[in-house]
C-alpha positions, -999 to 999 in steps of 0.1 A, spaced: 574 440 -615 588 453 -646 625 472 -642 629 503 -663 662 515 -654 655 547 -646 668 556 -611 649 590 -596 663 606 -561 638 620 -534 636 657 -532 637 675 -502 597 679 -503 597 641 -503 585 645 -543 597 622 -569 590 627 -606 575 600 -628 591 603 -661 579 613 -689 584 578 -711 565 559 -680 536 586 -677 533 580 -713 526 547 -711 501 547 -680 483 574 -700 486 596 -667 484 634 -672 491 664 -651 459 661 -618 459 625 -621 450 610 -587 474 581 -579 469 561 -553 500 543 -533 503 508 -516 527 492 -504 536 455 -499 558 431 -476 588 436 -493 594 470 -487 579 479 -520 559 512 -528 539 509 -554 519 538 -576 482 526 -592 463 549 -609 430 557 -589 397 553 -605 369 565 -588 342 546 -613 370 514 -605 357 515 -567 326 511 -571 328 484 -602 306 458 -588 279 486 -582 288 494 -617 286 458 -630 255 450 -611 240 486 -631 250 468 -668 235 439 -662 203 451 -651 206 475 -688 211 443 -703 185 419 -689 158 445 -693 171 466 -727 185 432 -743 219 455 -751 250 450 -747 268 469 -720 304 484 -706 310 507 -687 343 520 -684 364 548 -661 387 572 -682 412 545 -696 399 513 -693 365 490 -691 351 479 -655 323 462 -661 302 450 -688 273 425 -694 260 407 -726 291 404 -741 322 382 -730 342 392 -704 375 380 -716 367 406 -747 361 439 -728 372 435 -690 399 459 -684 412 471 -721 418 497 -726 393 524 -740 398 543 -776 412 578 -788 374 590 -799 363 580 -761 387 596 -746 377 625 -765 340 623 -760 349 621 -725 372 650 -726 341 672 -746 316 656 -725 298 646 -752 271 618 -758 274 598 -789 245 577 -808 250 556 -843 215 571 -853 230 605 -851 259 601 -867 279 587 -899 312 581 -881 318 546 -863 332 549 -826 350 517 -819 352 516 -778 384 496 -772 414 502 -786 423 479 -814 383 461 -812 359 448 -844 328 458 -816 314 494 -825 298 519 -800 259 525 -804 253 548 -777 283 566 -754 273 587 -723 298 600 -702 297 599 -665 300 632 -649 306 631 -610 314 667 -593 317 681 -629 344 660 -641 339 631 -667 351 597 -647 340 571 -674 314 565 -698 284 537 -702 285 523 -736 257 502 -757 275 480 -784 264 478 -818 236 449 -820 231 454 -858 204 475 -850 198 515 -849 194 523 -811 161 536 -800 149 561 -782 148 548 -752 174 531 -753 195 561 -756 177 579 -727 182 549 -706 217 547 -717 219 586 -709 200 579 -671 225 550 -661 251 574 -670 237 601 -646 227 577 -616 264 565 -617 275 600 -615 249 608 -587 260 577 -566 299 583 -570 292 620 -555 275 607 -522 
């Protein structure tokens, strides 16, 4: 566990605040959902909850199948990192975190597809690997991730982007039962 230092007291509502420079760095905002553990030693410790996270091997098992049958490349990820993928390596994707423009797509709700637009989406912060196709996930009417078709070389097709648009909703459907 990393030490920061900064020492909060316990209000009398049993609240304690998060600073700012910490909630910064977890990329929480204000309605997060956290969810709290705690281990042998005592310790209590905060995890950001991700409802698209619980049900990753659902998720995983849901990219592959895009994969094997679409011959795409697949990740899917909640709203800050990638939890699943298939047809590309894991080591690449698994659990970086996503970029600014999918963050905002997820924020607008909107789809995204190269043979729409001029402007590249890159998914992961910092990756060479462009988006093709981005669908948020909408569960309850909030956006909990996205499924994302990497860049082949290739303008996507039709149906690849309605597929890519289905997997999104079935993953929303199955995350509200």
């Amino acid at each position: 566990m990393k030490a920061t230092g900064i020492v909060r007291r316990i209000d009398d509502l049993g609240r304690v605040v998060i600073p700012k420079e910490i909630r910064k760095t977890l990329r929480l905002r204000d309605g997060d959902a956290l969810e709290i553990f705690t281990d042998s030693q005592g310790e209590v410790i905060f995890k950001k909850y991700s409802p698209i996270g619980e049900m990753s091997s659902f998720a995983a098992a849901y990219a592959e199948a895009m994969n094997v049958n679409a011959s795409v490349p697949v990740i899917i990820s909640d709203n800050d990192r990638i939890v699943a993928s298939s047809g590309v390596a894991k080591r690449e994707v698994f659990d970086k975190p996503i970029s600014k423009k999918i963050e905002e797509l997820l924020e607008q709700r909107r789809s995204y597809s190269s043979s729409e637009s001029e402007e590249s989406v890159y998914p992961i912060e910092g990756s060479e690997r462009k988006a093709s196709i981005v669908y948020p996930i909408i569960a309850a009417g909030d956006a909990v991730g996205s499924v994302i078709v990497l860049d082949d070389g290739r303008k996507p097709t039709q149906t690849e982007i309605k597929l890519t648009g289905v997997a999104a909703s079935f993953l929303g459907k199955q995350m509200e039962e």
